[in-house]
ZADRENNU-744413 format. One record per residue (C-alpha): residue number from 0; residue in three letters; x, y, z. Coordinates in nm, 2 decimals. Layout:
<loros>
- seq/type/x/y/z
- NUM/ALA/X/Y/Z
...
</loros>
This chain:
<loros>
- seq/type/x/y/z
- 0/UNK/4.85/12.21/23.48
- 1/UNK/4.59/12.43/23.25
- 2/UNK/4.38/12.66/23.44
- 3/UNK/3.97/12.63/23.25
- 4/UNK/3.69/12.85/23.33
- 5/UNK/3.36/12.63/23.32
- 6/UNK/3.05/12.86/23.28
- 7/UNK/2.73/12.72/23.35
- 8/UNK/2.51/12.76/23.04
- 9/UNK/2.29/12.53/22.84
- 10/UNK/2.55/12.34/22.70
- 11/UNK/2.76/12.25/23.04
- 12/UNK/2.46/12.18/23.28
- 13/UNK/2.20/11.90/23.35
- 14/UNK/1.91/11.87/23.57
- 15/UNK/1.76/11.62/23.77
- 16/UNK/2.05/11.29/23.82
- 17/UNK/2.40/11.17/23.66
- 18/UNK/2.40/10.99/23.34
- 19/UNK/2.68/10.83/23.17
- 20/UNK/2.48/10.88/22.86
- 21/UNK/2.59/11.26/22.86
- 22/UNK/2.78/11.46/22.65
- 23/UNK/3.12/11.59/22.86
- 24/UNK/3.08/11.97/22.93
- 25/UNK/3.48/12.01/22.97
- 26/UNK/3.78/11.78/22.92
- 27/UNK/4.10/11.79/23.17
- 28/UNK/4.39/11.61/23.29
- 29/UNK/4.45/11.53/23.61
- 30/UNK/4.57/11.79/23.81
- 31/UNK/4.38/12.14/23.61
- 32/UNK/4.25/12.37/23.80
- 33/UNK/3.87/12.51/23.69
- 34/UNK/3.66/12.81/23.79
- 35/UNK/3.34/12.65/23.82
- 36/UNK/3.01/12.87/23.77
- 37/UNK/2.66/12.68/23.97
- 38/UNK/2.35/12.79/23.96
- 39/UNK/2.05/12.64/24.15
- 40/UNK/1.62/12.68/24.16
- 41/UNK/1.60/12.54/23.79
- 42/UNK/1.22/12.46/23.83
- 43/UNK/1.11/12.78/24.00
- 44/UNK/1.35/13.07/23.82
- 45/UNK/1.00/13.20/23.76
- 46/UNK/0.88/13.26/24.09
- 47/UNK/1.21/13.41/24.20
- 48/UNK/1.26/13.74/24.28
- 49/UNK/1.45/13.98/24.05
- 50/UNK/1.80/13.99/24.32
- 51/UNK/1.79/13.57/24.23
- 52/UNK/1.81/13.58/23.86
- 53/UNK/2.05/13.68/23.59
- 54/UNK/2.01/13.77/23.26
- 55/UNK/2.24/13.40/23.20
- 56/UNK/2.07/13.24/23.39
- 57/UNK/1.72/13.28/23.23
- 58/UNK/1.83/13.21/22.91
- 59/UNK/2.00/12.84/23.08
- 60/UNK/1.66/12.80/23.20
- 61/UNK/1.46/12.86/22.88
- 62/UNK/1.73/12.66/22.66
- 63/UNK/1.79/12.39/22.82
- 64/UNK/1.75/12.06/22.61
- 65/UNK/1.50/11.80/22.71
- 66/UNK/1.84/11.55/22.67
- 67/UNK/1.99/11.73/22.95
- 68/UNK/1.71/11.68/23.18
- 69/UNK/1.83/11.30/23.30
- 70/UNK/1.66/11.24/23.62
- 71/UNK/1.40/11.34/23.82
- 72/UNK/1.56/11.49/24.10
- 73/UNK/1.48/11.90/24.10
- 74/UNK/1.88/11.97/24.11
- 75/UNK/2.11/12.18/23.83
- 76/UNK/2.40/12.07/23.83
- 77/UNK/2.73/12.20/23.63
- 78/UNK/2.91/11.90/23.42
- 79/UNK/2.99/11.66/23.38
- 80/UNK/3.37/11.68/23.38
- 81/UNK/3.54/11.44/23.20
- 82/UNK/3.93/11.34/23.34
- 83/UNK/4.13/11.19/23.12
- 84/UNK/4.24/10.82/23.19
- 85/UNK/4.01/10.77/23.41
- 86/UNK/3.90/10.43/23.46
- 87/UNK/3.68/10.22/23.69
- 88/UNK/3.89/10.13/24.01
- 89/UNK/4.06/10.45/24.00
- 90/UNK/3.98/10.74/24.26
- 91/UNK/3.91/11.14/24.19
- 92/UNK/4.05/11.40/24.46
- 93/UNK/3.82/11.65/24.42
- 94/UNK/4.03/11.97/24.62
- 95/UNK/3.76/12.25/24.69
- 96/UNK/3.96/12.55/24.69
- 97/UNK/3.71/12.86/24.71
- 98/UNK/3.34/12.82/24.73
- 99/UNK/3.12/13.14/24.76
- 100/UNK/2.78/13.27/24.66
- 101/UNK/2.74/13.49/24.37
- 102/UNK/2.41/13.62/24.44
- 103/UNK/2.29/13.84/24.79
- 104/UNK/1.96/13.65/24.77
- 105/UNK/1.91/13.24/24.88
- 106/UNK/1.57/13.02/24.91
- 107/UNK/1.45/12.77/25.11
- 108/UNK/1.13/12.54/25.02
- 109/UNK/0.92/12.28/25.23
- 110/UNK/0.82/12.02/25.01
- 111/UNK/0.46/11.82/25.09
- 112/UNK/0.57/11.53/25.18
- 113/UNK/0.93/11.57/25.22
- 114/UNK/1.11/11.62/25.52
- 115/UNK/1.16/11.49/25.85
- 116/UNK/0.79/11.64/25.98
- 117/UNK/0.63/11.56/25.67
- 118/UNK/0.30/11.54/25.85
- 119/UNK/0.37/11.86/26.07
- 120/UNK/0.42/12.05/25.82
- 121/UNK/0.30/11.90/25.52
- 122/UNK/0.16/12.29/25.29
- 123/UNK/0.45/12.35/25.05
- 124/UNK/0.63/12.69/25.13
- 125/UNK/0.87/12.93/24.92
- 126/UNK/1.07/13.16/25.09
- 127/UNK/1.34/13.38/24.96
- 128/UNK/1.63/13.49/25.19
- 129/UNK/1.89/13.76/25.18
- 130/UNK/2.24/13.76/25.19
- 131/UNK/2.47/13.99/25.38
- 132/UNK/2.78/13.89/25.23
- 133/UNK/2.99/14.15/25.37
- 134/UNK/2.94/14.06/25.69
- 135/UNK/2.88/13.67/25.56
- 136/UNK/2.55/13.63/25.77
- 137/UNK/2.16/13.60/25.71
- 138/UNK/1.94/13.73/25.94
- 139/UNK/1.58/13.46/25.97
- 140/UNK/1.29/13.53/26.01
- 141/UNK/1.32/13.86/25.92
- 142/UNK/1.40/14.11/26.16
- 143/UNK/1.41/13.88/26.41
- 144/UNK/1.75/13.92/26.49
- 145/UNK/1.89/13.60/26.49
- 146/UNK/2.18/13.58/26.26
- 147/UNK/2.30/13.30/26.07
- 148/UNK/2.64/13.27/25.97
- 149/UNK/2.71/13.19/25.62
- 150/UNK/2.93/12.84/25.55
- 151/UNK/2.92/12.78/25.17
- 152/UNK/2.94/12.48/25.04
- 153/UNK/2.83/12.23/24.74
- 154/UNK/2.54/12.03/24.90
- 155/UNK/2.59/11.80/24.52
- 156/UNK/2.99/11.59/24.42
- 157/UNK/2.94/11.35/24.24
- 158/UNK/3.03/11.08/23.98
- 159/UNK/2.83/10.89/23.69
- 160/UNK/2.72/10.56/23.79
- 161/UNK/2.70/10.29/23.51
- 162/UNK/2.33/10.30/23.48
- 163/UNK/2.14/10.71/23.58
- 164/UNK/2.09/10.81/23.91
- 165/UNK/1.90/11.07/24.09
- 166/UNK/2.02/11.36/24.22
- 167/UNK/1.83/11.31/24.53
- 168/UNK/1.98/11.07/24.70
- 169/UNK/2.37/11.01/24.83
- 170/UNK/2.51/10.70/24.76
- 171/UNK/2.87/10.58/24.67
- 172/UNK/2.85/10.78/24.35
- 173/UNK/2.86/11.04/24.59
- 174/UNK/2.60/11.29/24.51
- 175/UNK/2.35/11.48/24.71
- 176/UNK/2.56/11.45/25.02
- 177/UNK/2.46/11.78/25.18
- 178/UNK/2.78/11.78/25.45
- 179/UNK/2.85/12.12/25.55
- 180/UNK/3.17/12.00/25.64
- 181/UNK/3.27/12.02/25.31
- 182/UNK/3.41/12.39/25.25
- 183/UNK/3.68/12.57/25.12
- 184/UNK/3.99/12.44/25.18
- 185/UNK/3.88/12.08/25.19
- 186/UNK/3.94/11.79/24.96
- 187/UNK/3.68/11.51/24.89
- 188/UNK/3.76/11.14/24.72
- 189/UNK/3.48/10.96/24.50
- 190/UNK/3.51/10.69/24.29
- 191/UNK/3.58/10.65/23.91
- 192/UNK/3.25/10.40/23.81
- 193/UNK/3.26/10.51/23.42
- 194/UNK/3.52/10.59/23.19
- 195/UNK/3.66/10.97/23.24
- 196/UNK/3.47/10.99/23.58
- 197/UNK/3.21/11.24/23.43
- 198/UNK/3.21/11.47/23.80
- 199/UNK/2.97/11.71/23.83
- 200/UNK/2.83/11.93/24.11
- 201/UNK/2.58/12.20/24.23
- 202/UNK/2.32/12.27/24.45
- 203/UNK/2.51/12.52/24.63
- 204/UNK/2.39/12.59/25.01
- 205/UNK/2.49/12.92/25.17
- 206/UNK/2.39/12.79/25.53
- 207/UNK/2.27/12.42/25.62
- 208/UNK/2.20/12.30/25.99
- 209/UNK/2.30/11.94/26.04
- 210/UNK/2.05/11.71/25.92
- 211/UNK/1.86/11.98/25.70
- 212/UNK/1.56/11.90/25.82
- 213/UNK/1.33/12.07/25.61
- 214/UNK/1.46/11.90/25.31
- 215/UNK/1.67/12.24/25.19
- 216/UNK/1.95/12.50/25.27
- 217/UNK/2.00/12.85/25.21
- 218/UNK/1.99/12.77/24.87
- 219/UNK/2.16/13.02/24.58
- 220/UNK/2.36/12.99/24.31
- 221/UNK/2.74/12.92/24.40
- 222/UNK/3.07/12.97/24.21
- 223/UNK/3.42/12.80/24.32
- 224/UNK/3.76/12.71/24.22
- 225/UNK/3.85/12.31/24.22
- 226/UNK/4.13/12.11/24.16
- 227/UNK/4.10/11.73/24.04
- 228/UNK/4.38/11.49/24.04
- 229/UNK/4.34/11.15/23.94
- 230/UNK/4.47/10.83/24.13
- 231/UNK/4.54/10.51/23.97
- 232/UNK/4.44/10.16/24.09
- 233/UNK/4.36/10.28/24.47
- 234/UNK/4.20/10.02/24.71
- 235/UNK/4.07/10.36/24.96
- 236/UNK/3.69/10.29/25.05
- 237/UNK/3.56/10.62/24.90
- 238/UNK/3.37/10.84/24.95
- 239/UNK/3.58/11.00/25.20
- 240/UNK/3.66/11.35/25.27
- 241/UNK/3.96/11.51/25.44
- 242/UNK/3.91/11.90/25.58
- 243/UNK/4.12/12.12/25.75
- 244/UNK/4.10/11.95/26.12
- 245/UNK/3.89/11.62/26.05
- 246/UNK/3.92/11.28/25.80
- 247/UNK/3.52/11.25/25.75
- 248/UNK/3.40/10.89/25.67
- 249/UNK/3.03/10.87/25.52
- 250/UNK/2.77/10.67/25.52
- 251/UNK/2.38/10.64/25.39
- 252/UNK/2.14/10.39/25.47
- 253/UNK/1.72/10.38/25.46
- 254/UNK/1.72/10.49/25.82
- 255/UNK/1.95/10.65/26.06
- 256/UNK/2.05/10.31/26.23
- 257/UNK/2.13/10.20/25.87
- 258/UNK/2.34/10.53/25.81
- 259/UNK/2.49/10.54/26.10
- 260/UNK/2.59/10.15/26.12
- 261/UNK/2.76/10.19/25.77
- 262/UNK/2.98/10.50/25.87
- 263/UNK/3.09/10.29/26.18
- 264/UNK/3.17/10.00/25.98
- 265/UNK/3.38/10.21/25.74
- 266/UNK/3.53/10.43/25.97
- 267/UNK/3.67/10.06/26.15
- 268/UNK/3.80/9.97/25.86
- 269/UNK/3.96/10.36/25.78
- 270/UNK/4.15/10.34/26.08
- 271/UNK/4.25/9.95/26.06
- 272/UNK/4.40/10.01/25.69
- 273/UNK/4.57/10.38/25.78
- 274/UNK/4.70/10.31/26.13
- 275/UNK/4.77/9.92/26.13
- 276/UNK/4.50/9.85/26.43
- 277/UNK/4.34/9.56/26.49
- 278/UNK/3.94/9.59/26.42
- 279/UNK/3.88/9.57/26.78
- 280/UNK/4.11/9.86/26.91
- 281/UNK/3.97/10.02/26.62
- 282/UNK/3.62/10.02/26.74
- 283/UNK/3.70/10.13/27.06
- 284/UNK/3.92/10.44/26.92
- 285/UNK/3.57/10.53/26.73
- 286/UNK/3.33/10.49/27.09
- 287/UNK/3.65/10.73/27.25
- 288/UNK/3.75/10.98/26.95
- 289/UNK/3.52/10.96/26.66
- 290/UNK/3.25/11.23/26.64
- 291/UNK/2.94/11.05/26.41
- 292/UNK/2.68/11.36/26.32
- 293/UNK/2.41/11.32/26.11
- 294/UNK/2.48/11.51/25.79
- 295/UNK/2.10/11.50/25.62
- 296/UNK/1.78/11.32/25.70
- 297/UNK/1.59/11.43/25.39
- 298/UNK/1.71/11.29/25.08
- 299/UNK/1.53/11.04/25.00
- 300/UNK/1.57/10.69/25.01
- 301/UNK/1.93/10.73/25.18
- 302/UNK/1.98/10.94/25.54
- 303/UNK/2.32/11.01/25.58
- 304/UNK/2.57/11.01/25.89
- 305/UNK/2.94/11.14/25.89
- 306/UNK/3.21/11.02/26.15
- 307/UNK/3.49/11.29/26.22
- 308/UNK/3.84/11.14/26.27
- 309/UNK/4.02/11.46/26.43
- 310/UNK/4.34/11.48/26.32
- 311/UNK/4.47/11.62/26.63
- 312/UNK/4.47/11.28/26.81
- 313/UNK/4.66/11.06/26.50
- 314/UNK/5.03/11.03/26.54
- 315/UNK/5.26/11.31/26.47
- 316/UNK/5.39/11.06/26.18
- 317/UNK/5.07/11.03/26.02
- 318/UNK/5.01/11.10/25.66
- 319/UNK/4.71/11.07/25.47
- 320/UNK/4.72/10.78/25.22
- 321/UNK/4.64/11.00/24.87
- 322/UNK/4.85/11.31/24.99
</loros>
């Protein structure tokens, strides 16, 4: 195992979408260890206040290549990663093993047209929030005393695709999932689709309600420690996430019926392949144990609903497939 530090500069970020056109910003074997460096608000460093910006992360934003710009999505993202012998059919572990804001300061934007009020509240908005990070909270509005805790996490994992995506929207890929499930300590499986997987990931959230119904998060830069290991030849239906107390199955569809039908249908077959149920029993453990939450309703063309697979109620004897 080698332990890499990947700083996010010119050179080792992209905006906008995954290409497998791109150059790899880091090489590693399965099972290395990185300290990953994120930064997010790539098309609006300029309106941010000073407590936002770094001295590195202006000069990202001024040199940054019109070739590393590969989709239209407003995202920065730090990759990709390239793992070695990685091929289509295999699967990527991504273990998240710190996350955590390295700035006191966050945004959150309405977006005409975006949302899920789009008409409602249809004049764009900027707001910049603090961060108490000693005592891990924000405080919105403004001396309003309400207090939101703060639960980092990367609202972007994901893989290239054989032709560019978006950063927008979710999909198999991964992506632009936005689960706030997904924090420190958890462990998240996406498929290999190109050679060497090319993972990268951003857009790092400080505090997101379920759903994020705006269209963002507590926004801000984000720095964490991940470990990849590579399995070979694995028939898992990924993506799929495992955290401390839940196995989380996801799904993303055009609406939230679409969404929510394809975490159901996946989360039958989970349970049928790692307990040995018939399809039938299986859909009746989801109606009696499964917990199906929306995750986001914003990123457009794909909604996206999780189903939360307690561990507490699997047998004693039970063992995660890719442990």
């Amino acid at each position: 195992m080698v332990n890499y530090t990947l700083k996010a500069t010119a050179n080792t970020t992209h905006v906008g979408g995954f290409s497998p056109e791109l150059e790899p910003a880091l090489v590693i074997a399965s099972g290395d260890r990185i300290q990953v460096e994120t930064y997010t608000g790539y098309y609006l460093y300029n309106q941010a206040p000073e407590g936002f910006l770094t001295p590195e992360f202006i000069e990202l934003c001024r040199r940054l290549s019109p070739e590393r710009i590969v989709g239209p999505g407003p995202h920065l993202l730090t990759g990709p990663i390239y793992i070695e012998n990685a091929q289509p059919g295999d699967i990527l572990e991504i273990q998240l093993e710190s996350i955590y804001p390295r700035l006191n300061v966050g945004f959150n934007a309405i977006r005409t047209g975006w949302g899920a009020l789009p008409q409602r509240f249809s004049q764009p908005k900027l707001r910049f929030i603090n961060l108490d990070l000693t005592r891990n909270l924000a405080e919105f509005p403004p001396q309003s005393g309400v207090k939101i805790p703060l639960r980092p996490f990367f609202g972007i994992l994901g893989v290239a695709s054989e032709t560019s995506q978006s950063s927008i929207p979710p999909g198999v890929y991964g992506g632009n999932i936005d689960n706030p499930e997904l924090q420190a300590g958890s462990r998240i499986f996406l498929p290999v689709l190109v050679p060497g997987g090319l993972f990268s990931l951003g857009d790092g959230h400080a505090a997101q309600g379920g759903g994020e119904v705006n269209t963002t998060a507590i926004e801000t830069s984000m720095n964490g420690t991940i470990k990849i290991i590579l399995h070979k030849n694995c028939s898992l239906d990924v993506p799929l996430a495992e955290t401390a107390t839940d196995i989380i199955t996801m799904g993303f569809g055009h609406t939230l019926d679409d969404a929510f039908q394809s975490t159901l249908e996946r989360t039958i077959n989970l349970l049928v392949q790692i307990l040995g149920i018939s399809p039938e029993e299986a859909y009746i453990l989801c109606s009696l144990g499964v917990d199906f939450r929306i995750t986001q309703v914003v990123n457009s063309p794909q909604k996206g609903v999780h189903g939360a697979i307690a561990k507490s109620i699997l047998p004693e004897t039970f063992q995660f497939p890719l442990n």
